[in-house]
C-alpha positions as CSV (number, residue, x, y, z in Angstrom):
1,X,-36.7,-51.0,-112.5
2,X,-35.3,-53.0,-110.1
3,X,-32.3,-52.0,-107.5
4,X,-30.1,-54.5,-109.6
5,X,-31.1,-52.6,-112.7
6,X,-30.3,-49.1,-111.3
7,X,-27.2,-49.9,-109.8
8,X,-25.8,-51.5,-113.6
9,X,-27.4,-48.6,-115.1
10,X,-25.2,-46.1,-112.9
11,X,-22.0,-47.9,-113.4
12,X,-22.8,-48.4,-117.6
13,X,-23.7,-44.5,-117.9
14,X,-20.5,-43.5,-119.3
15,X,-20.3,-45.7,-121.6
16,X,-23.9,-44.4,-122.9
17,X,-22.0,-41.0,-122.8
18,X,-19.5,-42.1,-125.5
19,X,-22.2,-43.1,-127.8
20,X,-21.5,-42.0,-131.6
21,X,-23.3,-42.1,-134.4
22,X,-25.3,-39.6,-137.3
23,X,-27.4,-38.3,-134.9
24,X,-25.9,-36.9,-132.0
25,X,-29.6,-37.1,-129.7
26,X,-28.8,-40.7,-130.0
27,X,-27.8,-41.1,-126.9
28,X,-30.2,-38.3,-125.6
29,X,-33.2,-40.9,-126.0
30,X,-31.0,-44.0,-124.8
31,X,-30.3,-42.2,-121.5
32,X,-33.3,-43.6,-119.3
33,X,-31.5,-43.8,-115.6
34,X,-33.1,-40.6,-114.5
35,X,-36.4,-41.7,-115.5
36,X,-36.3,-44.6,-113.8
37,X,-34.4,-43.6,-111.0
38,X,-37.5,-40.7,-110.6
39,X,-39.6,-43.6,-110.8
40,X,-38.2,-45.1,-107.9
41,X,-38.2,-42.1,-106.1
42,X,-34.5,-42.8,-106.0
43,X,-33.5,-39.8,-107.8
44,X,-31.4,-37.0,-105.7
45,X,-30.6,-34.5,-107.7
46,X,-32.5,-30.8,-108.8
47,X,-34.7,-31.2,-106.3
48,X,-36.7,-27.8,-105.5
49,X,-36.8,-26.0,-102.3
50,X,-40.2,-24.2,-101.3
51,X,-38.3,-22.1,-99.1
52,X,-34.3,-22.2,-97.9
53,X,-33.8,-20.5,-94.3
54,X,-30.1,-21.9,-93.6
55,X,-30.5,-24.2,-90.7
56,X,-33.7,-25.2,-92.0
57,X,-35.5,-25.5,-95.1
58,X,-38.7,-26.6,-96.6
59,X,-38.9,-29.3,-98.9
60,X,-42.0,-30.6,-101.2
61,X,-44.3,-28.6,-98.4
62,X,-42.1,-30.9,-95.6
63,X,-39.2,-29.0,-92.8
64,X,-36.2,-30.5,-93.1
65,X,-32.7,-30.0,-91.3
66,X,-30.1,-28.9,-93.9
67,X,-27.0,-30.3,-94.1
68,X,-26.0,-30.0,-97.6
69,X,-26.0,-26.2,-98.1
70,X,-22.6,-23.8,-98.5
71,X,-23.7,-21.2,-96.9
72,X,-21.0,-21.6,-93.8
73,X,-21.7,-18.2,-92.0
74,X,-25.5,-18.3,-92.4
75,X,-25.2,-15.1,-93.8
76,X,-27.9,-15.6,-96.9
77,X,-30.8,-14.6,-94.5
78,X,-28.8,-11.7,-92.8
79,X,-30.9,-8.7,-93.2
80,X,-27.5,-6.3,-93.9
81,X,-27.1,-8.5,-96.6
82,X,-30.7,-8.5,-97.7
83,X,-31.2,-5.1,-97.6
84,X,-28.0,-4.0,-99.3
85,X,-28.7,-6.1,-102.1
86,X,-32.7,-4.6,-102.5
87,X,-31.2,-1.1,-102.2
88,X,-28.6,-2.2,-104.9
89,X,-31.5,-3.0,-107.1
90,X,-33.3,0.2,-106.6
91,X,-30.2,2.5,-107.1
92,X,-28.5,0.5,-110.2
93,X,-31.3,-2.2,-111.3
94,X,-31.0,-6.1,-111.4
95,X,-28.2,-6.1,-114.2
96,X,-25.6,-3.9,-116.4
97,X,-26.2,-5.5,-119.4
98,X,-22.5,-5.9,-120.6
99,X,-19.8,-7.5,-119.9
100,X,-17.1,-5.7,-117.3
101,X,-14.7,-4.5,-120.7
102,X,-17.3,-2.3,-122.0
103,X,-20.6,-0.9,-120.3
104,X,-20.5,-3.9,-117.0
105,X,-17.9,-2.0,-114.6
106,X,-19.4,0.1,-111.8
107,X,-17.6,1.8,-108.8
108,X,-19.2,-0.5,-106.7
109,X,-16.8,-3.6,-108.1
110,X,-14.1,-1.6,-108.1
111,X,-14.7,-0.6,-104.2
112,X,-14.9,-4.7,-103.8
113,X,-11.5,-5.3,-105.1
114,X,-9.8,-3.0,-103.4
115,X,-11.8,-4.0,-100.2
116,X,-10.9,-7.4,-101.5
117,X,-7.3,-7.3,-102.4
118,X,-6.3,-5.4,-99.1
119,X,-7.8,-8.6,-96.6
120,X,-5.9,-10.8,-98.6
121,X,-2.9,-8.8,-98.4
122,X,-2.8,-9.3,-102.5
123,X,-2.2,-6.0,-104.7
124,X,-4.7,-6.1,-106.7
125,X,-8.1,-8.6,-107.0
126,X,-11.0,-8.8,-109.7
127,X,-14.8,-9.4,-109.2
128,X,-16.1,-12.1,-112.0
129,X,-19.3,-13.4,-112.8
130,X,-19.4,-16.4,-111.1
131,X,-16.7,-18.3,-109.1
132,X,-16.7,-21.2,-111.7
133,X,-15.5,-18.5,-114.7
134,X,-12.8,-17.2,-112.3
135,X,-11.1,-20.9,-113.1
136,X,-11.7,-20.7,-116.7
137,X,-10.6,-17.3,-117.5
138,X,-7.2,-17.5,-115.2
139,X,-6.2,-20.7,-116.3
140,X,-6.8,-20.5,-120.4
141,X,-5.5,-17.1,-120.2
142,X,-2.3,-17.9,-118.7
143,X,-1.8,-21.0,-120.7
144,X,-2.1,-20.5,-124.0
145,X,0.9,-21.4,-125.3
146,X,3.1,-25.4,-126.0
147,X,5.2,-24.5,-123.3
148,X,2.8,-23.5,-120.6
149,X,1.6,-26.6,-118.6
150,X,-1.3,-27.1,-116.0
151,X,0.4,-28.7,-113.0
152,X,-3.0,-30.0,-111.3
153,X,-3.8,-32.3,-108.6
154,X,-6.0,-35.3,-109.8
155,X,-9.3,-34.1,-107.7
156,X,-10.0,-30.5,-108.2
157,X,-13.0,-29.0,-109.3
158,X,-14.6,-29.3,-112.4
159,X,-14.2,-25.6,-113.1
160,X,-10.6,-26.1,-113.3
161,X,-10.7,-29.0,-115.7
162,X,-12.9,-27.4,-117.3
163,X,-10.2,-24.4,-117.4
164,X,-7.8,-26.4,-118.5
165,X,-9.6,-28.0,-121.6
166,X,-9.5,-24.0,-122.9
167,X,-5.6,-23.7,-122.1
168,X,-5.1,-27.3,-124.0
169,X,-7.1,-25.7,-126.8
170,X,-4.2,-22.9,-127.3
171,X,-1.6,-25.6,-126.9
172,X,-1.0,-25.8,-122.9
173,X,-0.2,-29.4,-121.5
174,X,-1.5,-30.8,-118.9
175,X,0.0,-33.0,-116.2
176,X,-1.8,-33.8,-113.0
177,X,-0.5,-35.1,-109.9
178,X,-1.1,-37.8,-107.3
179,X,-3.8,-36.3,-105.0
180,X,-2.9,-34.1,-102.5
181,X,1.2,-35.2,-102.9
182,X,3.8,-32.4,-102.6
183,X,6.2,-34.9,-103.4
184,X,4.6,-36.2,-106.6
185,X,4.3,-32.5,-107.5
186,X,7.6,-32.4,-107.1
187,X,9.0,-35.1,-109.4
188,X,6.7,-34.1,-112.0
189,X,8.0,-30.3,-111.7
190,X,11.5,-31.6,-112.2
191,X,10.2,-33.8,-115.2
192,X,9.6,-30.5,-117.3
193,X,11.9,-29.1,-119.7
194,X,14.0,-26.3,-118.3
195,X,11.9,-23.8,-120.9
196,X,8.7,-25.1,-120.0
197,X,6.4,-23.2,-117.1
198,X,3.8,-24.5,-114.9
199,X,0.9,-23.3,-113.2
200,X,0.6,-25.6,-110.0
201,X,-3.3,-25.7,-109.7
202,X,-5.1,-27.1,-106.4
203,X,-8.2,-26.3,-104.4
204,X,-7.4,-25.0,-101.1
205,X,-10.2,-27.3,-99.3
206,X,-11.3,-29.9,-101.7
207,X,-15.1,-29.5,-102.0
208,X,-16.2,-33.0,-101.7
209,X,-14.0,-34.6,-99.0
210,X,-13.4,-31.6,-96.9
211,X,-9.6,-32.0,-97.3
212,X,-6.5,-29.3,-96.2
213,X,-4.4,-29.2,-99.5
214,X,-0.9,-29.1,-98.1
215,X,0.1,-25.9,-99.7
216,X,2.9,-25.8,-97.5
217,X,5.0,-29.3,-99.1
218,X,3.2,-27.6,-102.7
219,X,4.3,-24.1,-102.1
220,X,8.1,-25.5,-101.3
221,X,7.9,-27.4,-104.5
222,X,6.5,-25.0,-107.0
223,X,9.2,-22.3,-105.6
224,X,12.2,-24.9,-105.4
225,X,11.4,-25.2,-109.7
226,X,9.8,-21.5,-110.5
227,X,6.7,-22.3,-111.2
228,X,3.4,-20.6,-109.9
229,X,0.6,-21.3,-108.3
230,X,-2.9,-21.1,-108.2
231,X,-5.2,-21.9,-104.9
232,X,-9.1,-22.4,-105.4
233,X,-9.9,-21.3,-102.2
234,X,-14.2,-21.7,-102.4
235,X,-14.4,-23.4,-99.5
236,X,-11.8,-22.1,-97.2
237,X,-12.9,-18.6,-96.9
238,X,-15.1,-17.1,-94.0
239,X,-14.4,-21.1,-92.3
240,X,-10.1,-21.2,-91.9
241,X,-7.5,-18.4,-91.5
242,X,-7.6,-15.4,-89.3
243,X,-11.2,-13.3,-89.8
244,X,-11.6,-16.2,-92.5
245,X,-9.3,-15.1,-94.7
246,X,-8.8,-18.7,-95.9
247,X,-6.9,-21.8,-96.2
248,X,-3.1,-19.8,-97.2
249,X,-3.8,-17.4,-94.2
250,X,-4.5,-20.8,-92.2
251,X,-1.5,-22.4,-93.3
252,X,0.9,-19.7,-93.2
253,X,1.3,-19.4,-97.1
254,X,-0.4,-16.1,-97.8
255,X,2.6,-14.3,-99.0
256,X,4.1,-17.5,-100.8
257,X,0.8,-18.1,-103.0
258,X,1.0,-16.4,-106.3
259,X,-3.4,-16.5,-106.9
260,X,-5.8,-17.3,-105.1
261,X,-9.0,-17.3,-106.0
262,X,-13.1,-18.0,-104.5
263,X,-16.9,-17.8,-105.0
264,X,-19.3,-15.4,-103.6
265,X,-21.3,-18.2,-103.5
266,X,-20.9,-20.2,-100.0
267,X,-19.5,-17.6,-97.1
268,X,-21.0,-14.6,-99.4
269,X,-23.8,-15.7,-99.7
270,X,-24.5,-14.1,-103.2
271,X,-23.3,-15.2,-106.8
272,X,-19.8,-14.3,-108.0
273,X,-16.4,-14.7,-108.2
274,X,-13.2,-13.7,-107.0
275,X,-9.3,-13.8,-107.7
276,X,-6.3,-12.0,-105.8
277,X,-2.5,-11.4,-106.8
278,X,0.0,-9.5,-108.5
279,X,-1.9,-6.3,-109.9
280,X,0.2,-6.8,-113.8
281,X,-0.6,-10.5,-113.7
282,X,-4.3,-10.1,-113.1
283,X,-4.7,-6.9,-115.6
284,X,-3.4,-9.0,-118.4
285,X,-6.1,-12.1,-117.0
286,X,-8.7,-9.6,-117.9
287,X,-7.1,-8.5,-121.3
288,X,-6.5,-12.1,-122.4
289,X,-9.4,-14.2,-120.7
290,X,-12.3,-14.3,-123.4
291,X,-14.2,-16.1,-120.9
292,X,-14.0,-12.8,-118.9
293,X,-13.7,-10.3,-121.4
294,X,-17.1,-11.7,-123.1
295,X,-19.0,-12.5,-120.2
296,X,-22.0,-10.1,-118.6
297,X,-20.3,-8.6,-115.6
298,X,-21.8,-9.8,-111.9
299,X,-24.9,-7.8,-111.1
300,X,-25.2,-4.8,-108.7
301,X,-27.2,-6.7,-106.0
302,X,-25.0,-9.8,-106.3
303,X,-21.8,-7.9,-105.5
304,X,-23.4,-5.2,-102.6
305,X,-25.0,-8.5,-101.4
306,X,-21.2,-9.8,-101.0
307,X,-19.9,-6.7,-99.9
308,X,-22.3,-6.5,-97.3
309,X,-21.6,-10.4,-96.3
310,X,-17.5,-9.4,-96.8
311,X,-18.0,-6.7,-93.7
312,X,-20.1,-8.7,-91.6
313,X,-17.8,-11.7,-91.7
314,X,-15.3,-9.1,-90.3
315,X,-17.2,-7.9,-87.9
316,X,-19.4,-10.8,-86.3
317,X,-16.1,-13.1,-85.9
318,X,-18.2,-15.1,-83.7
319,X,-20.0,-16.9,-87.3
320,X,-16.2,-18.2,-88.1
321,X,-16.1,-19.6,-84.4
322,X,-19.5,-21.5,-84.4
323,X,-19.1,-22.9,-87.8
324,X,-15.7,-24.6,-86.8
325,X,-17.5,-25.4,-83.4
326,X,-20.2,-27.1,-85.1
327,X,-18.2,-28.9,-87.6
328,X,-16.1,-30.4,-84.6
329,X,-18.9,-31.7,-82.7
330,X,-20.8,-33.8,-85.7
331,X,-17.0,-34.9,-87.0
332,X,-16.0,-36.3,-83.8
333,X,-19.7,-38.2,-82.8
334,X,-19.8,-39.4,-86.1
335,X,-16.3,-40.4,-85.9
336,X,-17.6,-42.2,-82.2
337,X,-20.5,-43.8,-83.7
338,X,-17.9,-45.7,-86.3
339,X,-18.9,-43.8,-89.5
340,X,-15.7,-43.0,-91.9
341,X,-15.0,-39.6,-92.0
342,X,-11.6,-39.2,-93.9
343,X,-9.6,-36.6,-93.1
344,X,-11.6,-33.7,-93.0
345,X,-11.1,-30.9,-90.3
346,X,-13.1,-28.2,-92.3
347,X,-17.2,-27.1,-92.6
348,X,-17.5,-30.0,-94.5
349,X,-18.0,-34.0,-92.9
350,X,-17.9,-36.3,-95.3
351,X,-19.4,-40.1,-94.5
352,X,-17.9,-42.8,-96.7
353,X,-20.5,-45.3,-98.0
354,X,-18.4,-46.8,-100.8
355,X,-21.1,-48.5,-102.4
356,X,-23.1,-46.3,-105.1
357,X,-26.5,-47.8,-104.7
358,X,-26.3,-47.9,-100.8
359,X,-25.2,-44.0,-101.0
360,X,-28.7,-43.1,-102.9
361,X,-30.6,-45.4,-100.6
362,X,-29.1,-43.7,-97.1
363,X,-29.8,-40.6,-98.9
364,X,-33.6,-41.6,-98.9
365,X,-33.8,-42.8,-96.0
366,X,-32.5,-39.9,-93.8
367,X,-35.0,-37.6,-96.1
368,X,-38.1,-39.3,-96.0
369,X,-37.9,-40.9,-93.1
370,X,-35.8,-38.3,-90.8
371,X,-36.0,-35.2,-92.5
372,X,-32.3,-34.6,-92.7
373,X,-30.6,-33.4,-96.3
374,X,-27.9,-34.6,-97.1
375,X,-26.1,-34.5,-100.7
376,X,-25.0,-38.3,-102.2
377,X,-21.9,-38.1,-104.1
378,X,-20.9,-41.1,-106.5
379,X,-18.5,-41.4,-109.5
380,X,-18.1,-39.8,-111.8
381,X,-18.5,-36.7,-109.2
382,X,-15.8,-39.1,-106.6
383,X,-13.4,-41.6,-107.4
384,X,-14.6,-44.8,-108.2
385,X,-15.5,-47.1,-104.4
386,X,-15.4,-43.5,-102.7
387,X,-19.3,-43.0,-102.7
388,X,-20.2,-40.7,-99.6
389,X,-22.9,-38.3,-98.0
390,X,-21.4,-35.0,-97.7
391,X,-22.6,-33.0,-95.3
392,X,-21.9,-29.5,-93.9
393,X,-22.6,-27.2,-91.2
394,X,-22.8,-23.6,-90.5
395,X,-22.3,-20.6,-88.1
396,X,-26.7,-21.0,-87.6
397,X,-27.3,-24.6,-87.0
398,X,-28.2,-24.8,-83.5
399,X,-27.3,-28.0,-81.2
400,X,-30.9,-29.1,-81.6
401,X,-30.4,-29.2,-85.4
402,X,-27.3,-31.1,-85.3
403,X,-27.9,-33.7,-82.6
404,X,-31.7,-34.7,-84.6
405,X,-29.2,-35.1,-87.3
406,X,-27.1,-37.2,-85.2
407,X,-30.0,-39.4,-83.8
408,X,-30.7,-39.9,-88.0
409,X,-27.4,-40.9,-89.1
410,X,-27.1,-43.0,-86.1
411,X,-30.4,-44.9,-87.2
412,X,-29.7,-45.0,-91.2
413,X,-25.7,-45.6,-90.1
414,X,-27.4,-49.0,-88.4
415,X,-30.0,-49.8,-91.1
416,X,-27.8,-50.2,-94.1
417,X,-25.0,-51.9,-91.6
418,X,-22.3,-48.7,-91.8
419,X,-21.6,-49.0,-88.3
420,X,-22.5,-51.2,-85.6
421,X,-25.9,-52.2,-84.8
């Protein structure tokens, strides 16, 4: 397969997608791109880890510097976190075998949202499964009726399309606005009919681009036309805000913020979910969200592991210091050596290829022939011409890691003519 052939076959892929016909594997045996793209060794995605030690990690038997990892605070290899969740697994076993409404509810959830709801100065909060089903049981069980419309900016998170497509399923509309515009919100809030409400949904960072929503032009907005609204705040907690509370806390919208919700998953370092706010409002979430209601509740050594990550985030404030640190330094020589970084001023550094093929091929290069991974975004996962490497740092890399990472981008940023040679 030739490069020609691979780039066509990534831009024509949706269109395979939309294939109908009888059989519905059809399109199942047309789908060839992965194969060939394997074949290539251009293929970037599901590769397996031997090992995963934060800073570092061992890939196909090779070290490698990570720079596409989550895990801001470095807190997945902290032995408190560790051990609480082995002792988790001694005292209550690896799972409850039922969802939280009937059998899945220990005291040690209930100790995490109240731990929970009072740092984020919220009433009440609620542990889910994972952080993606805390977007798909809020949403479609707050809309779920023809007047209820989800307010959403253009480039969120799957999980809250994917929440959404449930509420449109019970009759909610949908209405998204232009990307990251408080005044686009705005004109679209006064658009609505004076018995419709809206649930203005955004993510707090956005995951790709490393982008500061402004809550403050969307908070002003949604209160000026009573509507609510919902922050996805995955990436903003343990990095922004005071202790890492988060991006509201950051931008002085705490209070203002009706939800806001999170993973276990990147400063946590476990598997979960979270959501804080009014203690009625989330008690008839939990009532009224099948996705919740029918789910297997989050495993005793997943939440003590986040527990355990919770408190030391607290108490080692030094972690939210050094990932910010860190994140500054590689932003600002990447921004010297010419690369396009966007707007970012987050744990995640973005570097704008534009071109799909060219993305996958940097991507190579700075893994097989530096050692440095990196995670190649390209539509439909961006925009269309916004192909880019993310990368992000965290509280562990070390200035040896980040300036070998630098002396790679540099190289790669020169081979495929991204910056000055």
């Amino acid at each position: 397969m030739s490069n020609q052939n691979l780039a066509s076959g990534i831009a024509n892929r949706g269109a395979l997608a939309r294939m109908a016909g009888k059989d519905i594997f059809a399109k199942t045996a047309a789908w060839t791109l992965t194969d060939e793209a394997r074949a290539m060794g251009m293929y970037p995605y599901f590769r397996a880890l031997d090992m995963n030690q934060g800073p570092e990690a061992i890939l196909e038997g090779k070290p490698v510097v990570m720079f596409g990892s989550n895990n801001y605070l470095g807190l997945t290899t902290h032995p408190k976190v560790r051990e609480a969740a082995a002792k988790a697994i001694m005292e209550y076993g690896p799972s409850m075998t039922g969802s939280r409404l009937v059998n899945g509810t220990l005291r040690l959830h209930h100790v995490f949202e109240e731990k929970l709801a009072h740092f984020m100065k919220k009433e009440a909060a609620i542990v889910f499964t994972t952080g993606y089903q805390v977007n798909l049981a809020t949403i479609s069980g707050l809309l779920s009726s023809k007047k209820a419309v989800a307010m959403m900016d253009r480039q969120v998170h799957a999980s809250i399309y994917d929440g959404v497509r449930l509420a449109q399923a019970n009759g909610a509309q949908m209405v998204r606005f232009h990307h990251n515009s408080a005044e686009d919100l705005d004109k679209r809030l006064a658009a609505l009919a004076e018995d419709e409400g809206a649930l203005v949904l955004t993510d707090g960072v956005f995951s790709t681009e490393g982008e500061i929503a402004d809550l403050k032009g969307m908070v002003a907005a949604t209160k000026k036309h009573g509507a609510r609204i919902m922050v996805d705040d995955a990436h903003g907690l343990g990095v922004l805000g005071e202790k890492g509370r988060g991006v509201c806390d950051h931008l002085g919208v705490q209070d203002d913020v009706d939800l806001i919700g999170g993973t276990f998953s990147k400063s946590l370092a476990s598997i979960g979910g979270w959501l804080v706010g009014p203690r009625k409002t989330l008690d008839y979430i939990q009532h009224f969200a099948p996705s919740f209601m029918f789910a297997a509740s989050c495993p005793p050594p997943s939440v003590a592991a986040a527990m355990a990550a919770f408190e030391i985030m607290q108490e080692e404030t030094w972690r939210i210091e050094k990932v910010r640190e860190n994140a500054r330094y590689m932003r600002d020589e990447l921004r010297k050596m010419g690369f396009e970084t966007g707007p970012t001023d987050t744990a995640i550094v973005p570097i704008y290829v534009r071109q799909e093929l060219t993305t996958i091929a940097m991507w190579k290069a700075l893994l097989e022939d530096h050692g440095v991974y990196v995670n190649p975004f390209i539509p439909p996962g961006v925009p269309p011409r916004n192909s880019l490497l993310r990368t992000s740092y965290m509280a562990t890399h070390e200035k040896h890691h980040l300036d070998r990472g630098l002396e790679a981008f540099r190289a790669v940023g020169k081979q495929f003519g991204l910056i000055p040679g």
